[in-house]
C-alpha positions in Angstrom: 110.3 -8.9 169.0 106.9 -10.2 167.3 107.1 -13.1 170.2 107.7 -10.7 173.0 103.6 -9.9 173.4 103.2 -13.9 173.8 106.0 -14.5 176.1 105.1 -11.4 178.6 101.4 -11.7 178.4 100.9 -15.7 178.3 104.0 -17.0 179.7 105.3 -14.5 181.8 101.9 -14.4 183.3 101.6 -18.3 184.2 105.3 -18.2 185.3 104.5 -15.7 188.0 101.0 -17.1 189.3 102.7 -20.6 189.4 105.6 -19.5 190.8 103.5 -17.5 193.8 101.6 -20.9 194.2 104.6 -23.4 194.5 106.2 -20.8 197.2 102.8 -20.3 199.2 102.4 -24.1 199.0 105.7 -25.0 199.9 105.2 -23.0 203.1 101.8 -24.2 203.8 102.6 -27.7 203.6 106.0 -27.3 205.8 103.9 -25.1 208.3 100.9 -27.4 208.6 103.0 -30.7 209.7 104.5 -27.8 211.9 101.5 -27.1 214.0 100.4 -30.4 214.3 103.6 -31.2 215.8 103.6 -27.9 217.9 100.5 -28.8 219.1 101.6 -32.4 219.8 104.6 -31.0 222.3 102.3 -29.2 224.0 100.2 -32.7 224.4 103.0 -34.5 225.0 104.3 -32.0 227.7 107.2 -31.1 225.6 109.1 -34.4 225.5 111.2 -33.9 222.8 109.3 -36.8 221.1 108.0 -36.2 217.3 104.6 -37.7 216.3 105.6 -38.5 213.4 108.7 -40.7 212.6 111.8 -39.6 210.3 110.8 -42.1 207.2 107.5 -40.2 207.1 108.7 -37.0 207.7 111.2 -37.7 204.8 108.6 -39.0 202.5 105.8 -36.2 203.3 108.6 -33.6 201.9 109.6 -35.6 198.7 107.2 -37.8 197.6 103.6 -36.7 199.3 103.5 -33.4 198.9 107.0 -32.3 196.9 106.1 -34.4 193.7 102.7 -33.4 193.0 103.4 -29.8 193.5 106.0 -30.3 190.6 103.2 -31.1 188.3 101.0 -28.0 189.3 103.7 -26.1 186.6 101.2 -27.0 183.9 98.3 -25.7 185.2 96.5 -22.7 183.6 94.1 -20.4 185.0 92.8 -19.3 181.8 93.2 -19.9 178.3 95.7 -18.6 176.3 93.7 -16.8 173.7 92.1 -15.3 176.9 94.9 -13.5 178.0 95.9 -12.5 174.4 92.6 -10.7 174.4 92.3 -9.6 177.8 96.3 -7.9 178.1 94.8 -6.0 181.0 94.6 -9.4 182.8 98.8 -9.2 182.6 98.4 -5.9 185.5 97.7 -8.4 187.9 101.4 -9.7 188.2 102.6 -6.4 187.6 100.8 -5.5 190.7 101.2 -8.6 192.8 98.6 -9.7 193.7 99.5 -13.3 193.8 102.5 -13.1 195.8 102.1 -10.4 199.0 102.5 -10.1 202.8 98.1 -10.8 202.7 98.3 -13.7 200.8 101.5 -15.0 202.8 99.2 -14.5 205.8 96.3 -16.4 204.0 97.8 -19.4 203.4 99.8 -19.5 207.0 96.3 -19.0 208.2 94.8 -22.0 206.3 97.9 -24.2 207.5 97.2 -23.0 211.4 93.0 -23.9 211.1 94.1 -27.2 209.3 96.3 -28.1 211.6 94.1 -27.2 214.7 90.8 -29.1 213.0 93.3 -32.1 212.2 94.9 -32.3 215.2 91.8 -31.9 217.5 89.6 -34.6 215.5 92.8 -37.3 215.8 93.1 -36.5 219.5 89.0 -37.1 219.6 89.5 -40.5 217.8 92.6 -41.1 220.2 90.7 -40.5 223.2 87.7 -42.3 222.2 88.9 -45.5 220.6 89.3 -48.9 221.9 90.2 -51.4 220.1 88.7 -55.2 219.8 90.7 -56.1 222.2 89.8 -53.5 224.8 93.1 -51.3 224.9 93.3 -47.7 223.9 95.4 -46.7 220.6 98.5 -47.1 220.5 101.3 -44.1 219.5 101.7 -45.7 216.4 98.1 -46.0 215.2 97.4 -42.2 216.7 100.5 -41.4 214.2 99.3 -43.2 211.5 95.6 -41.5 212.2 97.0 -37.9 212.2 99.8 -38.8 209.1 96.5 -40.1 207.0 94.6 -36.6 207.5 97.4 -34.6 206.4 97.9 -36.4 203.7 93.9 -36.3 202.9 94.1 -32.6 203.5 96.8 -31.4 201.6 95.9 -33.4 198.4 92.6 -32.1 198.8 94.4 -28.1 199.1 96.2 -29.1 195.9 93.5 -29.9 193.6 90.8 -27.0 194.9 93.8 -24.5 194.3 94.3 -26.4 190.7 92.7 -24.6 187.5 92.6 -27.0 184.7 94.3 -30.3 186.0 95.7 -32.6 183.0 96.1 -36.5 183.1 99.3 -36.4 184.4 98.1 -34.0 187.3 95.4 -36.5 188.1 98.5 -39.7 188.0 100.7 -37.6 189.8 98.3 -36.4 192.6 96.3 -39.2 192.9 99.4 -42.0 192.3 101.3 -40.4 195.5 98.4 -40.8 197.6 97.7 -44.3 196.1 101.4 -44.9 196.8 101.3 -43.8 200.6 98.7 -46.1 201.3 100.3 -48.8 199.6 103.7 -47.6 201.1 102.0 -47.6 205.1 99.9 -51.0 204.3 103.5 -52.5 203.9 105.1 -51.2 206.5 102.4 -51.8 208.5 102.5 -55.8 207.7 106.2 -55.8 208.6 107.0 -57.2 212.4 108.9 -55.0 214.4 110.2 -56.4 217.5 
């Protein structure tokens, strides 16, 4: 029993407020693609067609944004000896206050104002480009356009909701996004006929 204080106070306390972030995460990330695409059918006149094509779809789920919220599980809002000192800090997990209907709401709220702002700005670049040679943008590029945003954004979530980011956060964060760029340039340079 002399480790039970340091697993209920220190680890049981981490467990929970990582826990609550993976879940909230999880559906922010599912729900933001959501609304873009929502907002896309409603564009599109309800087609049936996705804006964004299976392969990145696939990826987003796995590599993007499934990966780098693995990594979060060593993150740690305060210090150990903090807590140890502080055992009223452990009442915030007995009370939830990390994982409730509000902050459920919260975070389905940031995914809807995301979406909106990301959606709105790559329909604004959609509308307003031409290219060198005089044509508008294609579906592909206004894919691309909307695919690169979310992938800006939700990075850019990950690491503001991060408390103490390690080395291997910083490889694993910033190595998928260096690997979806190097991922699109690629596919981008293959001809499709």
């Amino acid at each position: 029993f002399k480790h039970l204080t340091r697993l209920l106070l220190i680890h049981g306390r981490y467990s929970y407020i990582r826990t609550a972030f993976i879940a909230h995460y999880s559906f922010y990330k599912s729900l933001f693609i959501c609304f873009i695409q929502i907002m896309y059918q409603f564009m599109a006149g309800f087609a049936g067609t996705s804006l964004f094509n299976t392969l990145s779809l696939t990826f987003y789920n796995i590599l993007y944004t499934g990966l780098p919220v693995i990594f979060y599980a060593l993150d740690k809002d305060v210090q150990e000896a903090t807590v140890l000192a502080n055992p009223s800090m452990y009442m915030e997990t007995q009370q939830g206050r990390h994982l409730n209907r509000n902050t459920l709401v919260a975070w389905f709220i940031r995914a809807f104002f995301q979406a909106m702002i990301v959606f709105f700005m790559t329909m604004g670049v959609y509308v307003a480009w031409v290219g060198l040679d005089g044509m508008p943008m294609d579906y592909a590029s206004l894919s691309m356009v909307a695919y690169t945003s979310i992938m800006l954004v939700n990075t850019f979530t990950l690491v503001s909701e991060s408390s103490n980011l390690t080395i291997l956060n910083h490889v694993v964060i910033w190595g998928t996004l260096i690997a979806y760029f190097l991922i699109m340039l690629t596919l981008s340079s293959v001809e499709t006929r």
